[in-house]
VOVOMAR-330235 format. One line per field, with one value per residue: x, y negated, z of N, C-alpha, C in turn; residue number from 1. Coordinates in steps of 0.05 Angstrom, whole numbers, plus 5000, padded with zeros to 4 digits. Atoms other than C-alpha are relative to their C-alpha. Example, Ala and Ser with C-alpha at 12.3 -4.5 7.8 and 13.67 -1.06 7.14 Angstrom:
// residues 2
n.east [5018 / 4984]
n.north [5024 / 5024]
n.up [5000 / 4999]
ca.east [5246 / 5273]
ca.north [5090 / 5021]
ca.up [5156 / 5143]
c.east [5018 / 4985]
c.north [4976 / 4978]
c.up [5000 / 5014]
num [1 / 2]
//
This chain:
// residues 116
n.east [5017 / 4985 / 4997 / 5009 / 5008 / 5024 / 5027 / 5018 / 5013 / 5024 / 5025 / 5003 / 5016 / 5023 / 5018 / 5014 / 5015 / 5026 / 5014 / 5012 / 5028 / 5018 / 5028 / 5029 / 5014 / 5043 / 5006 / 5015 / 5023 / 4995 / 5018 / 5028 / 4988 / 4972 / 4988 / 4976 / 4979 / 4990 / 4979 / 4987 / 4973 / 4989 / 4992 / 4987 / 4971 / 5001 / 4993 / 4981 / 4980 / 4993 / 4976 / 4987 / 4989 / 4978 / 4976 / 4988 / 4991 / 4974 / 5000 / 4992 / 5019 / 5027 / 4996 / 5021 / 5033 / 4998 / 5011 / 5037 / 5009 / 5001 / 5030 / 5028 / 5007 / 5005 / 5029 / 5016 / 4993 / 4994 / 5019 / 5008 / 4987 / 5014 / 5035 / 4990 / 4987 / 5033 / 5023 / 5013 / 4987 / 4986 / 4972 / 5001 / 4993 / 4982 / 4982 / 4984 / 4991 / 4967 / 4980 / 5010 / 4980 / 4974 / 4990 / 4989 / 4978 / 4975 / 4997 / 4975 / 4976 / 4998 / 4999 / 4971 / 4966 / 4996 / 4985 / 5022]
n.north [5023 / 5028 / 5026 / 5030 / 5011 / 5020 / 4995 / 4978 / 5015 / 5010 / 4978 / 4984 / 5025 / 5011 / 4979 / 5000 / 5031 / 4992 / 4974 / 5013 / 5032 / 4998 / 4981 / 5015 / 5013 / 4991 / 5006 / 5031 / 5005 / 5004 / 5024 / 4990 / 5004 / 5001 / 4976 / 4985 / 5018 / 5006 / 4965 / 4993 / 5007 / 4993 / 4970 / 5006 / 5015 / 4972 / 4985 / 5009 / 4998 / 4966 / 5000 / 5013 / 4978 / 4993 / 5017 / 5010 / 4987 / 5000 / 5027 / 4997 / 4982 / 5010 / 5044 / 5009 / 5008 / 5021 / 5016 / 4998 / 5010 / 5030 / 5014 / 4996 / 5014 / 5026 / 4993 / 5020 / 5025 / 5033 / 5010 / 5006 / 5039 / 5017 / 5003 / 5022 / 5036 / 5007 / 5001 / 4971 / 4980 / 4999 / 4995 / 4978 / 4986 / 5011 / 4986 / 4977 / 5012 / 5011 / 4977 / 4994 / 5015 / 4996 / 4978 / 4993 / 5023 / 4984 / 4968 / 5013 / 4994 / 4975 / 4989 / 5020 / 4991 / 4973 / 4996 / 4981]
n.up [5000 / 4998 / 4978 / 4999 / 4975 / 5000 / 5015 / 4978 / 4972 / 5006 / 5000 / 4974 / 4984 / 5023 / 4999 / 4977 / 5002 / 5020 / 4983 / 4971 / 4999 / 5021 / 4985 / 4986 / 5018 / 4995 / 4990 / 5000 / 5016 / 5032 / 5010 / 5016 / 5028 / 5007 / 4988 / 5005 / 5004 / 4968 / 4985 / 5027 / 4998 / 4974 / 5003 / 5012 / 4987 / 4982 / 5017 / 5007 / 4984 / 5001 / 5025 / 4988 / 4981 / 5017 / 4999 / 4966 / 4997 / 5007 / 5013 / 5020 / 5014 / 5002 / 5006 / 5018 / 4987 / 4987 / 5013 / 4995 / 4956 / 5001 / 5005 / 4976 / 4980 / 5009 / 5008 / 4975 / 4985 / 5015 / 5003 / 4965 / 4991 / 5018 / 4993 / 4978 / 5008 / 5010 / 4977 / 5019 / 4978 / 4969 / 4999 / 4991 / 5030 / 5008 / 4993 / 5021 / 5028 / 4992 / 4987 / 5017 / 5013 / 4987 / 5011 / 5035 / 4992 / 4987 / 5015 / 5013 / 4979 / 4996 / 5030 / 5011 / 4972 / 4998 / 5021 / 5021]
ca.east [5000 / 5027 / 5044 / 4996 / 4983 / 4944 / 4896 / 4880 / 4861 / 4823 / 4780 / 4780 / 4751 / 4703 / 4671 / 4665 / 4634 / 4584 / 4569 / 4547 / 4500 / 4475 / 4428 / 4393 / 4361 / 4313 / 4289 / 4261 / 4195 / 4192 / 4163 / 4100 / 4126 / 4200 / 4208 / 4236 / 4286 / 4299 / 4322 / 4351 / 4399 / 4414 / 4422 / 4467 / 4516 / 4516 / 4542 / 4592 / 4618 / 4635 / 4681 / 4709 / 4730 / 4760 / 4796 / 4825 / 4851 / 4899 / 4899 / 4950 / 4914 / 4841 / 4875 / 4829 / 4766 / 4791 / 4765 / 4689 / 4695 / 4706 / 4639 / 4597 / 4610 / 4612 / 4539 / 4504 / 4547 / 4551 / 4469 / 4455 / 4497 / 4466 / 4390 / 4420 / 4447 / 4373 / 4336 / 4306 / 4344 / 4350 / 4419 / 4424 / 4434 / 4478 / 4522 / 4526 / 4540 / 4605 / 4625 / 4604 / 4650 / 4708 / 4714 / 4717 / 4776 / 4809 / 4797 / 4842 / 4891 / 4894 / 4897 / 4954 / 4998 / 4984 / 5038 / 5007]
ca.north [5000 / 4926 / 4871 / 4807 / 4792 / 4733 / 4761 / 4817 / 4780 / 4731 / 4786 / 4830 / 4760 / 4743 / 4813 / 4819 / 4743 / 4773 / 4839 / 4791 / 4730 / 4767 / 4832 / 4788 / 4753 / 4815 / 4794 / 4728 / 4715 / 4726 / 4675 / 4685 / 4674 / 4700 / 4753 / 4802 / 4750 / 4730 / 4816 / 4815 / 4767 / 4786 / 4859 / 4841 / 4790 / 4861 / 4897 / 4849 / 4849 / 4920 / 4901 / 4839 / 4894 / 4933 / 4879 / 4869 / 4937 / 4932 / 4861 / 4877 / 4932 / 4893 / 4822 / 4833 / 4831 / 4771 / 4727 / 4749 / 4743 / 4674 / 4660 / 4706 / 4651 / 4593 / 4626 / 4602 / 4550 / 4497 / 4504 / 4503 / 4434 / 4405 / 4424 / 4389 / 4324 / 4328 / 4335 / 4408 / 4453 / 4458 / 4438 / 4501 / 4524 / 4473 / 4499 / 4568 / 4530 / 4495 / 4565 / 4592 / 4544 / 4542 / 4614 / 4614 / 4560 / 4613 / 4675 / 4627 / 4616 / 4693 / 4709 / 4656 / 4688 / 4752 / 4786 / 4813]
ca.up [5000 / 4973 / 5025 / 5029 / 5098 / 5086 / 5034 / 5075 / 5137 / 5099 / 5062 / 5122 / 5164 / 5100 / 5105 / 5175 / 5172 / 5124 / 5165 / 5223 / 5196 / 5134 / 5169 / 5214 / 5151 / 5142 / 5204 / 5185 / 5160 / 5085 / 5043 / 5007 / 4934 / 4914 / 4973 / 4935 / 4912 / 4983 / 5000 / 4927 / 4946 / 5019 / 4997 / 4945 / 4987 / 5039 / 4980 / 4968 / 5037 / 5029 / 4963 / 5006 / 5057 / 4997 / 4974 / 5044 / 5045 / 4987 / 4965 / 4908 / 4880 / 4878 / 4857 / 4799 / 4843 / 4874 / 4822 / 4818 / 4905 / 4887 / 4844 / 4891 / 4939 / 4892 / 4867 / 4939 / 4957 / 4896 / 4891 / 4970 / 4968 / 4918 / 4941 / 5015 / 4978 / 4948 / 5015 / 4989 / 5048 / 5121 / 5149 / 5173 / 5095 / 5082 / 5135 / 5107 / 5040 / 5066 / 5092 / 5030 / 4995 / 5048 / 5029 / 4957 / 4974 / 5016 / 4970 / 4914 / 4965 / 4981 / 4900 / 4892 / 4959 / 4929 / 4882 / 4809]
c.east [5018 / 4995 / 4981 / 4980 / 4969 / 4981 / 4985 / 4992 / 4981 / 4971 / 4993 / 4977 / 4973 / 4985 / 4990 / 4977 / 4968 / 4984 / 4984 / 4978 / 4989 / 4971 / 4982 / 4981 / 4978 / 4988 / 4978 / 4976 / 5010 / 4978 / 4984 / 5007 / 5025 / 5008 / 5015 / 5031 / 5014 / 5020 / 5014 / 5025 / 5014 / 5013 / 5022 / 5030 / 5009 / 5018 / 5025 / 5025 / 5021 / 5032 / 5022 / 5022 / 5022 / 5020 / 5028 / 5022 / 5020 / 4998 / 5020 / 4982 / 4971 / 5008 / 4981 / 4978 / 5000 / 4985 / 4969 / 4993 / 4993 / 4971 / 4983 / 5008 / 4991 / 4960 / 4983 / 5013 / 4994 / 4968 / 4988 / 5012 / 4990 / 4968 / 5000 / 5003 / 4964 / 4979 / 4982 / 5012 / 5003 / 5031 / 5017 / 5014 / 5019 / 5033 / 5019 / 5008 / 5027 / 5010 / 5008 / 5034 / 5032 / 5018 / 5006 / 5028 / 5015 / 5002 / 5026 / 5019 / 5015 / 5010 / 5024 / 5030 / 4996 / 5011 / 4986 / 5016]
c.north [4975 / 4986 / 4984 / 5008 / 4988 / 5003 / 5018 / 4988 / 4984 / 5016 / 5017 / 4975 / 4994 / 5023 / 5002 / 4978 / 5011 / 5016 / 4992 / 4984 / 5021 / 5029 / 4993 / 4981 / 5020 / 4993 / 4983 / 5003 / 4996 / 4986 / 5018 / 5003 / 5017 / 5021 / 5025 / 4991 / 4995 / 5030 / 5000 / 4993 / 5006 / 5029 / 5004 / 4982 / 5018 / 5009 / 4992 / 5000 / 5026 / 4988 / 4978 / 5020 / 5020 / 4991 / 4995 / 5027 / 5009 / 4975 / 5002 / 5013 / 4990 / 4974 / 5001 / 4988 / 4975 / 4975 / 4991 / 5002 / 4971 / 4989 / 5017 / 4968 / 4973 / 4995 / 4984 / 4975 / 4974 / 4991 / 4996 / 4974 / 4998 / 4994 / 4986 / 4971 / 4997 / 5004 / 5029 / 5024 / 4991 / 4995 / 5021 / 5021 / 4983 / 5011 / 5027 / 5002 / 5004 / 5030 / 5020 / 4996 / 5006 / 5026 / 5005 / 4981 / 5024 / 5024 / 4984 / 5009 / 5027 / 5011 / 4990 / 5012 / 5040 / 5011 / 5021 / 5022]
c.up [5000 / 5021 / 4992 / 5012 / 5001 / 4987 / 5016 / 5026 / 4989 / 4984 / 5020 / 5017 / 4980 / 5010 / 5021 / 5011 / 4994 / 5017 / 5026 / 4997 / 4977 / 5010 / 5017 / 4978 / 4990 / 5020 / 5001 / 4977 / 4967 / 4988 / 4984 / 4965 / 5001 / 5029 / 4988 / 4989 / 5019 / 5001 / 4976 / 5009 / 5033 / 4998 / 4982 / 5003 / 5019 / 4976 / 5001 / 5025 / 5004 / 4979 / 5017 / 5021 / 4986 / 4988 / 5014 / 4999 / 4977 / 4979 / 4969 / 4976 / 4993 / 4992 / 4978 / 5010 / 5008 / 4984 / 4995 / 5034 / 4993 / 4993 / 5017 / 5018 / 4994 / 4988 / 5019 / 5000 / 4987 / 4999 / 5024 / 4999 / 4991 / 5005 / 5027 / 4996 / 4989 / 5032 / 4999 / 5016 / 5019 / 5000 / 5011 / 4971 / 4984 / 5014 / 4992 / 4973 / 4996 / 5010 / 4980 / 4980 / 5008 / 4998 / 4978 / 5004 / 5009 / 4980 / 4981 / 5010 / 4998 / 4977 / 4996 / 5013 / 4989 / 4974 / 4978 / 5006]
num [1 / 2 / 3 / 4 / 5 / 6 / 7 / 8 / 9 / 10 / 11 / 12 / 13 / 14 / 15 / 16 / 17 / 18 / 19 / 20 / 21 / 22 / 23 / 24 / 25 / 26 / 27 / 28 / 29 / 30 / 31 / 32 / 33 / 34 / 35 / 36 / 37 / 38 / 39 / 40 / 41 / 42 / 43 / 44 / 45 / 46 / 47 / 48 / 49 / 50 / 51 / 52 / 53 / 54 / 55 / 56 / 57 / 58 / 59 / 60 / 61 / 62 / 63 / 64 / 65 / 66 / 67 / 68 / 69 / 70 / 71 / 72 / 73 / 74 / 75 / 76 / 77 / 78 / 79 / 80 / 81 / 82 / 83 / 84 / 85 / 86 / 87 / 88 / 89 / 90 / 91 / 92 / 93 / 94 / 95 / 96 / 97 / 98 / 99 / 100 / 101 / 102 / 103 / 104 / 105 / 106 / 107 / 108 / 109 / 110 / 111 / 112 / 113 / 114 / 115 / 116]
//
C-alpha cells in the first residue's frame, strides 16, 4: 500500500463525517412532493461515503476516484449556496453546504499531495 498520509486521513475524516450526519436524515419528516428525491439523494451521498473510505485506504491506488469525490460534493454545495444567497434554504443547509465545499477543497489538496 502507497504512502499519502494526508489523503488518507482526509478521506477517512470525509467518510466518517458522512456516516454520522447523513442516516439521521431518514428520520426527518419527508416532504409531500420530491420524497423519493429526498432518500435518492441521501442514499446515494451513503454510498459515496463508502468509496470516500476506499479512497482513504489506498489513496494512490484510487487517485482516479479522487476527482468525481470532488463534484459529489461540489453537486450539493455550489446549489445549497446559491438557494441561501437567494433566501430559498434554512441556514442549517447552508452550513452543510460550506462543509460540503470545504471538502471538495480538501479532496484537491489530498489529490495534489498524492503521488500518480
Amino acid at each position: 500500500m502507497a504512502e499519502a498520509p494526508l489523503a488518507r486521513r482526509i478521506f477517512r475524516g470525509a467518510a466518517i463525517w458522512g456516516f454520522i450526519v447523513l442516516p439521521p436524515l431518514y428520520l426527518v419528516p419527508l416532504p409531500q412532493v420530491g420524497a423519493e428525491t429526498f432518500l435518492g439523494f441521501v442514499g446515494c451521498a451513503l454510498v459515496f461515503q463508502a468509496v470516500f473510505w476506499i479512497i482513504g485506504g489506498d489513496p494512490v491506488k484510487y487517485r482516479a476516484l479522487m476527482l468525481p469525490a470532488v463534484f459529489e460534493k461540489l453537486v450539493f454545495g455550489v446549489p445549497a449556496t446559491v438557494l441561501f444567497a437567494q433566501g430559498r434554504v434554512l441556514p442549517v443547509v447552508a452550513f452543510f453546504a460550506a462543509v460540503d465545499l470545504l471538502l471538495a477543497v480538501l479532496f484537491l489538496i489530498a489529490r495534489r499531495a498524492t503521488p500518480r
